[in-house]
C-alpha positions in Angstrom: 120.2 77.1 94.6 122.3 79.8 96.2 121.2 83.7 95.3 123.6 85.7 93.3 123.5 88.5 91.6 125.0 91.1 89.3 126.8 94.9 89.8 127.0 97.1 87.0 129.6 100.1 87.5 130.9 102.5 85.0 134.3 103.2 83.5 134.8 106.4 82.6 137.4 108.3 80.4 139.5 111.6 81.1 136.9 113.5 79.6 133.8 112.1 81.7 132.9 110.0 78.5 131.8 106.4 79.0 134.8 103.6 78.4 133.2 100.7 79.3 130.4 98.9 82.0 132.3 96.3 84.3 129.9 93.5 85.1 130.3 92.3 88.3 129.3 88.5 88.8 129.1 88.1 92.4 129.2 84.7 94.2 130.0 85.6 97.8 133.2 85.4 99.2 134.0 82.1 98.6 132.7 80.8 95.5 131.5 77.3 95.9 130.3 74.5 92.8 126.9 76.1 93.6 126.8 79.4 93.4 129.0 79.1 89.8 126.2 77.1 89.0 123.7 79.8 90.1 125.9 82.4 88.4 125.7 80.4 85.1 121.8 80.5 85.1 121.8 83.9 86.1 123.6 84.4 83.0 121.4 82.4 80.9 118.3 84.0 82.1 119.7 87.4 81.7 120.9 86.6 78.0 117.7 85.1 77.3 115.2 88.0 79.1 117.4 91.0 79.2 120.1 90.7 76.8 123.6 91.9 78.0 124.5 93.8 74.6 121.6 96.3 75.7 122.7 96.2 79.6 125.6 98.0 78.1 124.9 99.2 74.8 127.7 99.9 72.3 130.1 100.3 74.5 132.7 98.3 76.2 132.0 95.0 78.4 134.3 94.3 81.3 133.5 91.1 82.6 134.4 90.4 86.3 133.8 86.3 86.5 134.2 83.9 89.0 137.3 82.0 87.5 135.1 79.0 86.9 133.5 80.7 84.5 136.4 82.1 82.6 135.7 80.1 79.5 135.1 80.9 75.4 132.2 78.7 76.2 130.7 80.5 79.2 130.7 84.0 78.4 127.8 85.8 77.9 127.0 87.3 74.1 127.9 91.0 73.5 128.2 92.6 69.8 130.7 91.0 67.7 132.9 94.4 67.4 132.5 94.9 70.6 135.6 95.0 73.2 134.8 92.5 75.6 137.4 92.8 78.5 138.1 89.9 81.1 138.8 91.4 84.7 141.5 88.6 86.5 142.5 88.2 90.1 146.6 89.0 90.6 146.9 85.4 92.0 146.4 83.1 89.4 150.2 82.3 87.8 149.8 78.8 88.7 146.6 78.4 87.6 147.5 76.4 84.3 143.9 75.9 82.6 142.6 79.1 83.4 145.6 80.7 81.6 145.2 78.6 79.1 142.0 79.9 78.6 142.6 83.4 78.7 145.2 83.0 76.1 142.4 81.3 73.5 140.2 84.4 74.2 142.9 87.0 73.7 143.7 85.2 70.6 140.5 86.1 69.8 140.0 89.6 70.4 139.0 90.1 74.5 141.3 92.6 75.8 142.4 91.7 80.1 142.3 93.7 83.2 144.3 92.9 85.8 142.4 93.4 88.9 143.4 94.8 91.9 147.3 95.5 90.9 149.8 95.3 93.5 154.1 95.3 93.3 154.8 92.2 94.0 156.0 89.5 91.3 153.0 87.6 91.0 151.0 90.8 89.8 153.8 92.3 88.1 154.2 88.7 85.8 150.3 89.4 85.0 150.7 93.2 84.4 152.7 91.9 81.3 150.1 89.9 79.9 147.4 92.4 80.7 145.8 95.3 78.6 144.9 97.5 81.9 145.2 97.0 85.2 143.1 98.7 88.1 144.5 100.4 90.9 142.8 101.1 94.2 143.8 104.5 95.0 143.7 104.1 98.7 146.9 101.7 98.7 149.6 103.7 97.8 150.5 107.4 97.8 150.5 109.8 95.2 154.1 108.9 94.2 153.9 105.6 94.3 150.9 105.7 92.0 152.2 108.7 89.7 155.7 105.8 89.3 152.8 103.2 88.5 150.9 105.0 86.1 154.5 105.9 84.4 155.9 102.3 84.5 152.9 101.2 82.9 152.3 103.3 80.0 155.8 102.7 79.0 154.9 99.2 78.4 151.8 100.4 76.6 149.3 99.5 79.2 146.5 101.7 80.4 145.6 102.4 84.4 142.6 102.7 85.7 141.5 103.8 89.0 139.0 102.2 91.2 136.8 103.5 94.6 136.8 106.9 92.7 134.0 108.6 94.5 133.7 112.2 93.9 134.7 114.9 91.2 137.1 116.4 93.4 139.1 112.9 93.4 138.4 112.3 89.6 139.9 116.0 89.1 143.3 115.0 91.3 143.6 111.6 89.9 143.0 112.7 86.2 146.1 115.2 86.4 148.5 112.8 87.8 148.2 110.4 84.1 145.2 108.0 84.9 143.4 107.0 81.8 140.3 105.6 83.1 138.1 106.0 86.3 135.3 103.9 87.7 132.9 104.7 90.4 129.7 107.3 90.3 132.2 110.1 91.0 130.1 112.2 88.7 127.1 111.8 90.9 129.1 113.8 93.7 129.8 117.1 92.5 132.3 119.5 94.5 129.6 121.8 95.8 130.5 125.1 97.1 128.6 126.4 100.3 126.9 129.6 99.3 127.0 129.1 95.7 124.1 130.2 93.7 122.6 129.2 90.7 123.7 130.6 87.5 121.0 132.5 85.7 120.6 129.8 83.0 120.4 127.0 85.7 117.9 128.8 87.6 115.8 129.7 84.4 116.2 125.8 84.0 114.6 125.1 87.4 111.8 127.3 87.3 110.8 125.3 84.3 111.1 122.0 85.7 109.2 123.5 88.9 106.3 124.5 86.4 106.4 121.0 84.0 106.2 119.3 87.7 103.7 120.7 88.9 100.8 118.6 89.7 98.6 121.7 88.9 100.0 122.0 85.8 97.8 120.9 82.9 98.9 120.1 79.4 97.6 123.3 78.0 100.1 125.0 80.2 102.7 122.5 79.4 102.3 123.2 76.3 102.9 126.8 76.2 106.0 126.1 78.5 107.4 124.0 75.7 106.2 126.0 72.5 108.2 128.9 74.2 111.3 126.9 73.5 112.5 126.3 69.6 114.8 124.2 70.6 112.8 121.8 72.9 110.1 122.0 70.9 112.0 120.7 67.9 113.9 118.0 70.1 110.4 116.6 71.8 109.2 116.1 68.5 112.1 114.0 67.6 111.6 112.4 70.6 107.7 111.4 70.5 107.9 110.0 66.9 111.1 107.6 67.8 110.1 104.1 66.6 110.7 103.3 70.4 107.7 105.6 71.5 105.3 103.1 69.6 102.8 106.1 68.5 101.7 105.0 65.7 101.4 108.2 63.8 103.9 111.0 63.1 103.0 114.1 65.8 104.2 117.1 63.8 102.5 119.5 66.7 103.2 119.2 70.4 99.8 120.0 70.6 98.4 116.8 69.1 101.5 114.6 71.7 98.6 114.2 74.4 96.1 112.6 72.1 99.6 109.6 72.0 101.3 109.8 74.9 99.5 111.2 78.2 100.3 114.1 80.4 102.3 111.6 82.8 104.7 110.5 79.7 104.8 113.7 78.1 105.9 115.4 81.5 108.6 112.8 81.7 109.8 113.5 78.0 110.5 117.6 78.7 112.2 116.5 81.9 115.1 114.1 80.2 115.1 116.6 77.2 115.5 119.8 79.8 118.4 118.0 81.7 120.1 116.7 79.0 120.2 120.5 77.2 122.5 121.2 80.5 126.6 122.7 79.5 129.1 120.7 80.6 127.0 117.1 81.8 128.7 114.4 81.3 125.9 111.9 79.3 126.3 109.4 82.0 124.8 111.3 84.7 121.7 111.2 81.8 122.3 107.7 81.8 122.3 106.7 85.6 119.2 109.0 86.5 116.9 107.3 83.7 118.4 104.2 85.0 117.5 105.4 88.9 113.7 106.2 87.6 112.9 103.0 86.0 114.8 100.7 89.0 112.4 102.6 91.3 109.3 102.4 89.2 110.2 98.5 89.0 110.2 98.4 92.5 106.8 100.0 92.7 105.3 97.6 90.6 106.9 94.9 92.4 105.8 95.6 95.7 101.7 96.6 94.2 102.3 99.8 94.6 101.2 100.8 90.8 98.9 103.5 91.5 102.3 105.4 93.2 104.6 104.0 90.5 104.9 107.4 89.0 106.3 108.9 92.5 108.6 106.4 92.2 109.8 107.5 88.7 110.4 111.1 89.9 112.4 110.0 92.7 114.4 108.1 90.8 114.7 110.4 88.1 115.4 113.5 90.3 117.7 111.7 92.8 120.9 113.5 91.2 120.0 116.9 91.0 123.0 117.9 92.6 125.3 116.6 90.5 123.3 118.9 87.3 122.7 121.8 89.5 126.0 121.3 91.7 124.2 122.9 94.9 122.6 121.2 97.9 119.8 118.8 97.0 117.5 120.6 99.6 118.1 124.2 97.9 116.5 122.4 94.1 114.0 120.2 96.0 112.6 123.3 98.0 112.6 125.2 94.4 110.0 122.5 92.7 106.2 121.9 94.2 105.9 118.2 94.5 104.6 115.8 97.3 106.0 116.1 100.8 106.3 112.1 100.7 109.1 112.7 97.3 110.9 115.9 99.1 111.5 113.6 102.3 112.9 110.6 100.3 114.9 113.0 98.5 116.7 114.8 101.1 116.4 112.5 103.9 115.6 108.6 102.2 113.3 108.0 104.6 109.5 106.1 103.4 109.0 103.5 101.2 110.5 105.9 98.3 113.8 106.8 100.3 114.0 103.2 101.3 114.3 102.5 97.5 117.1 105.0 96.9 119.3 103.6 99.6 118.4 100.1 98.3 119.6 101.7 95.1 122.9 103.6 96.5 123.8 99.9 97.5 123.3 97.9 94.1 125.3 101.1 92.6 128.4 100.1 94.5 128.1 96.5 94.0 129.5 95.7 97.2 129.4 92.1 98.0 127.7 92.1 101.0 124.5 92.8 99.0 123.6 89.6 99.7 122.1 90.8 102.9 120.2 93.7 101.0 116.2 93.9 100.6 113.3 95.9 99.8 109.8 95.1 101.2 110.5 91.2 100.9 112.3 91.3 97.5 115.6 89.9 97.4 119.1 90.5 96.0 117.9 87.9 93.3 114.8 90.1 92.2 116.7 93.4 92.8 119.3 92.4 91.0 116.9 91.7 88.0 115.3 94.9 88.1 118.5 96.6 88.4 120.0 95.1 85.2 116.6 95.7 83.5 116.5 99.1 84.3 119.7 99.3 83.0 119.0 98.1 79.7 115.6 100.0 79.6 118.3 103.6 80.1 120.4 102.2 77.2 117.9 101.9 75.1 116.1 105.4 75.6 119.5 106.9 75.1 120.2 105.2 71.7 117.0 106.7 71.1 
């Protein structure tokens, strides 16, 4: 059976606030009776292993589907007051059934995004029918798209734009009227040559250097945190979430080890110490837990578990730049860990950096993917360990 796989990109708002996860069902080029079948037991095994309501958590599912699959009895199961958006081509007027079909599921509640929106009739005859449509931004100038984004909202629709890549674009784009953004634009932060860090930023990564630190033991961890009401009080939280499975309440920091480990602990005060950052949008939270676990999947999947904790801190650490918004080799340098995780870090290059670009690619769901691998694993089993890793990130962030 033919080897598909699924994308998951995220939808941002004008405020850098999650809107919704597009799933991208991808089939090839040209979708043929087996690869819908393939999709359609992808989707079953995911439902059935995974669960798509935690690949995107409580917020909005857009579904991009082969049209095959464009059915009330084919899509997969989400929260029943959750918005489930359906993501069609702009050449399907005179495709009778399938419209026919999206009319019984808009009776119903799903919302529709017109993909890939275009002036010309065909697309313009959707546009009506349609709840948002997406824009590529590299088709049409800034007054064309400024007269789109106008035309549209006066027929109540919303706009999104799609291949945004940076927060320099996000920034333009916002402030000529677009309501919705996808792409890991906030993974690419305008960084300033010569910029330094702030006071409170570099007080931040002194910390992490010391919590890093391969020397450091949990009696000096411990201090580190105890120094800190306010991390303190928010570890504590975190260690006695049902999730954790500890299966007493820790009321000291002290007493964590006895539960958790120094390895787990360590990785606790990291998400905790990022996530206290100003001005981050939760996303980039989101994506680096995501990053850690997809890497420390890939180390267990290749037998590299005695390393698997490498793979974590990669993972995890792999957008410092976008928290920090200076030069990942000005942090990396800053925090003592392996020379094998610096290199993969600011050059990809080893069995770690191999995972990040492996990574990079299943972020921009691109449909040549097919073609992508990692140490004999292919886009079948990536693809699984992507969407598990990002189910395990939902999870610890409803936590």
């Amino acid at each position: 059976m033919s080897e598909v796989f699924i994308g998951r990109q995220p939808i941002l708002d004008r405020d850098m606030k999650v809107f919704a996860y597009e799933l991208q069902f991808h089939t090839g080029l040209n979708p043929n009776k087996e690869t819908i079948e393939a999709t359609e037991e992808l989707i079953k095994k995911t439902d059935e292993n995974i669960g798509f309501k935690a690949i995107v958590g409580q917020h909005a599912a857009m579904l991009h589907l082969p049209k095959a699959l464009i059915d009330k009895s084919k899509i997969p199961e989400f929260n029943p007051e959750q918005e489930i958006v359906l993501e069609i081509p702009n050449n399907i007027t005179k495709d009778v059934e399938l419209l026919r079909h999206l009319k019984e599921l808009k009776a119903e509640g799903s919302s529709i995004a017109l993909d890939d929106f275009v002036e010309e009739d065909a697309s313009l005859r959707l546009a009506t029918i349609s709840d948002y449509i997406k824009v590529n931004i590299e088709q049409f100038s800034e007054l064309k798209l400024k007269k789109i984004i106008e035309d549209m909202h006066e027929k109540g629709i919303k706009v999104i734009a799609e291949k945004v890549e940076t927060e320099e674009m996000f920034n333009y784009l916002r402030k000529i009227g677009f309501d919705y953004f996808q792409g890991y634009f906030f993974t690419n932060p305008v960084v300033i040559n010569g910029q330094t860090l702030s006071g409170n930023k570099l007080t931040l990564l002194q910390l992490l250097a010391k919590v890093n630190n391969p020397n450091t033991d949990f009696d000096e961890l411990s201090s580190i945190i105890s120094q800190d009401v306010g991390l303190s009080h928010k570890l504590l939280i975190a260690i006695n979430n049902p999730a954790t499975m500890i299966p007493v309440k820790v009321e000291k920091v002290s007493d964590a080890l006895k539960y958790m480990g120094l390895k787990r602990l360590k990785f606790w005060v990291n998400m905790l110490m990022l996530s206290s950052m100003e001005n981050i949008p939760q996303e980039l939270i989101t994506t680096s837990l995501m990053r850690a676990k997809f890497c420390e999947l890939l180390a267990e999947s290749i037998g590299q578990q005695s390393h698997k904790d490498s793979y974590f801190l990669v993972g995890l650490f792999s957008n410092l730049s976008a928290f920090f918004k200076v030069p990942v080799e000005e942090i990396v340098n800053e925090i003592p860990v392996a020379d094998d995780i610096k290199e993969a870090l600011i050059h990809k290059t080893g069995k770690m950096g191999e995972a990040l670009k492996v990574l990079n690619s299943m972020e921009s769901a691109n449909t040549t993917l097919t073609n992508v691998e990692y140490e004999g694993m292919g886009i079948g089993s990536l693809g699984n360990n992507f969407m598990a890793a990002n189910a395990w990130a939902q999870t610890v962030m409803k936590s």
